[in-house]
C-alpha positions in Angstrom: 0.0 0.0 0.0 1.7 3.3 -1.1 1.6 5.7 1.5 -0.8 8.6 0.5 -3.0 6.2 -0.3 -5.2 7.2 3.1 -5.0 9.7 5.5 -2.9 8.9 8.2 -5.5 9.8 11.1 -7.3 6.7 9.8 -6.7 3.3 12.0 -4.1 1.0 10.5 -4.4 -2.8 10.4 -1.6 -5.2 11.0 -1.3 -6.1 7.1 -1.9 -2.1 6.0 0.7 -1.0 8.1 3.4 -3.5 6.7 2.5 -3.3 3.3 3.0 0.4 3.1 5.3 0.9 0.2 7.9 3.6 -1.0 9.7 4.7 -3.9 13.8 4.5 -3.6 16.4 7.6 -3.3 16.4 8.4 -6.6 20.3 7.3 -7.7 20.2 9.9 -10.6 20.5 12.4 -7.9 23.5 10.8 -5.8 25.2 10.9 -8.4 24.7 14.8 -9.2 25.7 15.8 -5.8 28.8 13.3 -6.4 29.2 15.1 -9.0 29.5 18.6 -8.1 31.3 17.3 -4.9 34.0 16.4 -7.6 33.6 20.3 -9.7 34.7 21.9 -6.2 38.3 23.0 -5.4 39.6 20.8 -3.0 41.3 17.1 -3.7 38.6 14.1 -4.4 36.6 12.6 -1.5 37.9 15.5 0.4 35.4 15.6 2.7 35.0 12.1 3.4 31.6 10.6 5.1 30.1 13.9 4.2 30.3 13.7 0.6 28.4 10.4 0.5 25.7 11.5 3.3 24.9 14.8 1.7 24.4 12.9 -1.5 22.0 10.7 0.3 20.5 13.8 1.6 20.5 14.8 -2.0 19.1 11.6 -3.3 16.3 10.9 -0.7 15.0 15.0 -1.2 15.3 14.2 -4.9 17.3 17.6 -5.6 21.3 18.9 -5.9 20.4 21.8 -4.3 20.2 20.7 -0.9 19.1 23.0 1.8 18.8 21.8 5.0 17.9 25.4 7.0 15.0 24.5 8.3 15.2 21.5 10.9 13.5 20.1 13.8 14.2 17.1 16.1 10.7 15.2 17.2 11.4 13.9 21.0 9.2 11.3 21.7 8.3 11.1 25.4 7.0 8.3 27.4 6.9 6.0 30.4 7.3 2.5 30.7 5.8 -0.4 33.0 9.2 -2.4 33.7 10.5 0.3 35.7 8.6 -0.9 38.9 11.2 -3.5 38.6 14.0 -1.4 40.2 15.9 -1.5 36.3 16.6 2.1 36.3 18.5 4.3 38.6 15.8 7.0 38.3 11.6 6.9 38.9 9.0 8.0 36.2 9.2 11.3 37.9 12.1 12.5 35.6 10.3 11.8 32.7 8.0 14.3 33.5 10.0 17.0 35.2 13.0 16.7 31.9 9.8 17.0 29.2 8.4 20.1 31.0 12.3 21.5 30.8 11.7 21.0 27.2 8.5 23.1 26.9 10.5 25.3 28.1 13.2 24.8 26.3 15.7 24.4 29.4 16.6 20.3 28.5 20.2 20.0 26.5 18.9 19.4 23.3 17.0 22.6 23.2 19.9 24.1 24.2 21.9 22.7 21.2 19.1 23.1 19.0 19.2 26.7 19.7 22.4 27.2 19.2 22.5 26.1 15.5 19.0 27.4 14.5 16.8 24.0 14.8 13.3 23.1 16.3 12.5 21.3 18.9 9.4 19.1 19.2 8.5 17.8 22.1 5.8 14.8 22.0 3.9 13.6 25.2 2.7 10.4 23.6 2.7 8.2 26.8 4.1 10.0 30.2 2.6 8.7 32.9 0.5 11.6 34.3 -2.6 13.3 33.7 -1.3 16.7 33.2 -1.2 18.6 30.4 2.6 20.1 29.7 2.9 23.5 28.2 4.3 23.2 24.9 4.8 20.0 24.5 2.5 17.7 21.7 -0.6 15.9 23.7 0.3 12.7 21.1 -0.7 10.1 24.2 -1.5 7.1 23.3 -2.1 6.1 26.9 -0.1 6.5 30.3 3.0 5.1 30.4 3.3 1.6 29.3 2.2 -2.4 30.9 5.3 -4.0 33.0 6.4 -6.2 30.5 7.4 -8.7 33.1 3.6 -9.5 34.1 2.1 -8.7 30.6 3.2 -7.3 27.1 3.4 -3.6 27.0 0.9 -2.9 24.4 -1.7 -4.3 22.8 -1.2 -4.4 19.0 -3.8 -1.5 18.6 -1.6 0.6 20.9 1.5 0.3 19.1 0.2 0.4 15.7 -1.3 4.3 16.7 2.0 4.8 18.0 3.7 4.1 15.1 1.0 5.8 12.8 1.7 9.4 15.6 5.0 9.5 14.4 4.5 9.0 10.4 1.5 12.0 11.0 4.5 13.8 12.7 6.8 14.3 10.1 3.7 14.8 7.1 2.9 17.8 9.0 6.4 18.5 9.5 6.6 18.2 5.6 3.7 20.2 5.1 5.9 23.3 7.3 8.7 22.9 5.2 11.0 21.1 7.8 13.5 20.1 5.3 15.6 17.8 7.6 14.6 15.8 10.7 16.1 14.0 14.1 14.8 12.0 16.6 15.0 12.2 19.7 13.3 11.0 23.3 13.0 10.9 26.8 11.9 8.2 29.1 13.0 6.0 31.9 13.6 2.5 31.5 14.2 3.1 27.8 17.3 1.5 27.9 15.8 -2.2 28.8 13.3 -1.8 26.6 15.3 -1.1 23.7 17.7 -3.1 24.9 15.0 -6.1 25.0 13.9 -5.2 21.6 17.4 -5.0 19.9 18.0 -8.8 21.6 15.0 -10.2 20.0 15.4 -8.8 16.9 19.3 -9.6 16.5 18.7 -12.8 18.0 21.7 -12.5 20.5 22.0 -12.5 24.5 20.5 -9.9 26.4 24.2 -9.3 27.9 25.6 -9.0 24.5 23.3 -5.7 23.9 22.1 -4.4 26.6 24.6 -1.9 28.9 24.2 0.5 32.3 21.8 3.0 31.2 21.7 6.2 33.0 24.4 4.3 35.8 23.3 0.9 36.9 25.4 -0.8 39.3 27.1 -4.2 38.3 24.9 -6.0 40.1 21.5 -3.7 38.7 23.3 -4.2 35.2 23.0 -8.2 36.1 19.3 -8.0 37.1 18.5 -5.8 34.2 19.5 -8.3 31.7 18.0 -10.9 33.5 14.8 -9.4 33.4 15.3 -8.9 29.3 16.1 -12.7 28.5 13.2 -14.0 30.8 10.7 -12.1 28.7 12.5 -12.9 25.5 12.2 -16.7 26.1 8.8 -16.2 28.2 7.1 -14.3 25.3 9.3 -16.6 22.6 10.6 -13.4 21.1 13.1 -15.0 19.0 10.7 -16.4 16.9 8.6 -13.3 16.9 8.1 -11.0 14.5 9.1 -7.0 14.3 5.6 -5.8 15.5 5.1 -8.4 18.1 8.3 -8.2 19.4 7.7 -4.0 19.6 4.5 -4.6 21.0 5.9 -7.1 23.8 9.3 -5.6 25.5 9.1 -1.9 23.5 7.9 1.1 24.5 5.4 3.9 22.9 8.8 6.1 22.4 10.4 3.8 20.4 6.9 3.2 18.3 6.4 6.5 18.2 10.0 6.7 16.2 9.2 3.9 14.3 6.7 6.1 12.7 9.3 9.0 12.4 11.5 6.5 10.4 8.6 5.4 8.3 7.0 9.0 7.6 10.6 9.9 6.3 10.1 7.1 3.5 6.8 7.9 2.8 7.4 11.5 2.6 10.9 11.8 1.3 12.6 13.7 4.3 16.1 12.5 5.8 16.0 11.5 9.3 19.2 11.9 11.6 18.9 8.7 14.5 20.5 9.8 17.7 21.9 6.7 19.8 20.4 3.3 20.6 16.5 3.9 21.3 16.8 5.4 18.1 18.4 3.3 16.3 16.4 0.3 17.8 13.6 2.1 16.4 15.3 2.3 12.9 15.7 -1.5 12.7 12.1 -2.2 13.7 11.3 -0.2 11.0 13.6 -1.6 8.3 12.1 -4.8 9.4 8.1 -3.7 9.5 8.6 -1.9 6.1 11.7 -2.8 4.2 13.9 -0.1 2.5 13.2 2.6 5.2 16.9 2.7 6.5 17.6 3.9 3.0 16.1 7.5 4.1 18.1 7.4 7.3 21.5 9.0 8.6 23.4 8.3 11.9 24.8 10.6 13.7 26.9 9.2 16.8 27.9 6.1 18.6 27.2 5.9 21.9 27.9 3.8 25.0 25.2 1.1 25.1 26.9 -1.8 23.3 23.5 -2.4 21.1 24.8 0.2 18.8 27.7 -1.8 17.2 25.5 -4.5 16.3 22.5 -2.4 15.3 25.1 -0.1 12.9 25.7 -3.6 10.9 22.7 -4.3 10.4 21.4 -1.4 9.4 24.7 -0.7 7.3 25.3 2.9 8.7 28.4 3.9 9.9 27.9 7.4 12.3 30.9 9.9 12.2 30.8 11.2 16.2 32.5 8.2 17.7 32.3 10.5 21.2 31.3 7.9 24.0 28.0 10.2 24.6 25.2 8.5 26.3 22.8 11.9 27.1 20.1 10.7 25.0 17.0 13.9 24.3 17.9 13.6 20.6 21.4 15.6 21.7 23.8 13.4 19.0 21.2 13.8 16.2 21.4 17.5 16.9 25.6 17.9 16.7 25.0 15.7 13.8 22.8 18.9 12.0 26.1 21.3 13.0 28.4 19.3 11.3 25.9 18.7 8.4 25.5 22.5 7.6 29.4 23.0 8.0 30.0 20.4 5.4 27.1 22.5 3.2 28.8 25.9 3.3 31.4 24.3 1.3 29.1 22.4 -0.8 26.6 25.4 -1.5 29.4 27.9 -2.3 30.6 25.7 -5.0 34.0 27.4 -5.4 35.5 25.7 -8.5 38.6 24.8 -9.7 38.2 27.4 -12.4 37.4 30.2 -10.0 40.9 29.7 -8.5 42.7 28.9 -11.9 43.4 25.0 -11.8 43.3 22.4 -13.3 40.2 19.8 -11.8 41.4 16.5 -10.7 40.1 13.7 -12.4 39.2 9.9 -10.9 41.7 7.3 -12.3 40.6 4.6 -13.5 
């Protein structure tokens, strides 16, 4: 099912959802901005990593002249059920008090979005309270999620609106000329349950993937992992699906940036992935709707030792190799600095002709 075929704010079965279909980056494109990459005064491949993402950026927007001004990061922001197990260092209260900071624009990644001219949009789309946060998205899809210990987090309904929130995201984003997008989120306990999801879906031990957190002890580390691979062989999650496995051990954040990854497909806009819950969130959609991680870019790799594994497999390679572990969309965010530094060489196109050379040509 292509994906303007029906409006997003209609419900989305099972089947619809993974049959949604997309058209590739358009290759004639990569190869323009290659291209004029290779007119510019400066030795080939000179800028590396850059060259081949601003082609991608290039090929996914369907255009060589990429402008990336206008850019938002979507934070997704929810609670989730396993925390009562004692898996986190920190209660569902700082989920709450760090998304008001973002209202008002007092979290780090407002902070560095500020700084270099992005948006911030914050997305309540499962905190576990009843209040209303100024200036933050009322996306909720319900309060925090089910301890997946006792019971699956969602029910299939549940994630499935999830998922469909963050494609209706970045369409209206697309409809306000966001050009560029990031994703970002905030929620305690995030880190099993992506953790538990990136286990299931990579098939490996929940040791091999899953990592501290926001500062578990050893022995909380021990626990934490225990916890993932009792619910991976309770719930059979190796022989699961992408959905089911979402629905079981994930959490409405990492649905909601499903859908981020999706609506980037479907709509054509390049999505920066911060660190692991992102990236989690990449491969579940890669898996729900093949040929999505063609329309994404990483941006850093961070502590939790999912990310090595997760890179392969979703064949990315980020450039900050920084050892940051803040989480908010923060990563995705330097990545969008470094972007638009690579641009201003890109968009000034100063050739070898303006400075009286002669252009190097690719050997054979």
């Amino acid at each position: 099912m292509e994906c303007f075929v029906r409006p997003l704010f209609k419900y989305y079965t099972r089947t619809e959802l993974e049959q949604i279909s997309f058209e590739n980056p358009s290759e004639e494109y990569r190869k323009k901005v290659l291209d004029c990459w290779d007119c510019i005064a400066k030795p080939l491949d000179g800028m590396g990593e850059f060259e081949k993402l601003t082609a991608q950026i290039g090929a996914i927007t369907h255009t060589e002249e990429i402008d990336i001004s206008k850019k938002a990061v979507i934070i997704m922001c929810a609670d989730n059920g396993i925390v009562e197990e004692g898996i986190s260092q920190s209660g569902q209260e700082v989920t709450l008090a760090v998304t008001r900071a973002m209202g008002k624009k007092q979290s780090s990644v407002c902070k560095m979005a500020r700084r270099i001219g992005a948006d911030t949009i914050p997305v309540d789309i499962g905190i576990n309270t009843d209040q209303n946060i100024e200036n933050v998205y009322d996306r909720k899809i319900r309060a925090g999620t089910r301890n997946f210990r006792k019971e699956p987090a969602m029910t299939e309904a549940e994630t499935i609106r999830a998922i469909v929130t963050g494609m209706d995201i970045v369409q209206d984003c697309k409809k306000n000329g966001y050009q560029i997008l990031a994703t970002g989120e905030m929620g305690i306990g995030n880190t099993t349950t992506s953790s538990a999801v990136a286990a299931a879906l990579l098939r490996c031990e929940a040791a091999q993937v899953t990592g501290r957190g926001a500062g578990l002890s050893a022995e909380g580390l021990c626990k934490k992992q225990r916890i993932i691979e009792e619910a991976i062989a309770g719930y059979d999650l190796y022989h699961a699906d992408a959905l089911t496995i979402l629905q079981t051990v994930g959490g409405l954040d990492i649905a909601g940036l499903v859908g981020v990854c999706i609506g980037g497909a479907c709509y054509h806009v390049p999505i920066v992935l911060d660190g692991v819950i992102s990236m989690t969130a990449a491969l579940l959609a890669e898996r729900i709707c093949p040929g999505v991680k063609a329309y994404l870019l990483a941006s850093h790799r961070g502590k939790e030792p999912a990310v090595y594994k997760l890179e392969r497999e979703l064949g990315v390679e980020p450039v900050i190799n920084a050892g940051m572990a803040l989480g908010e969309g923060t990563g995705a965010v330097m990545m969008f600095s470094l972007l638009d530094i690579a641009l201003s060489i890109y968009q000034t196109k100063t050739t070898f002709a303006d400075i009286r050379i002669e252009q190097y040509e690719r050997m054979l």
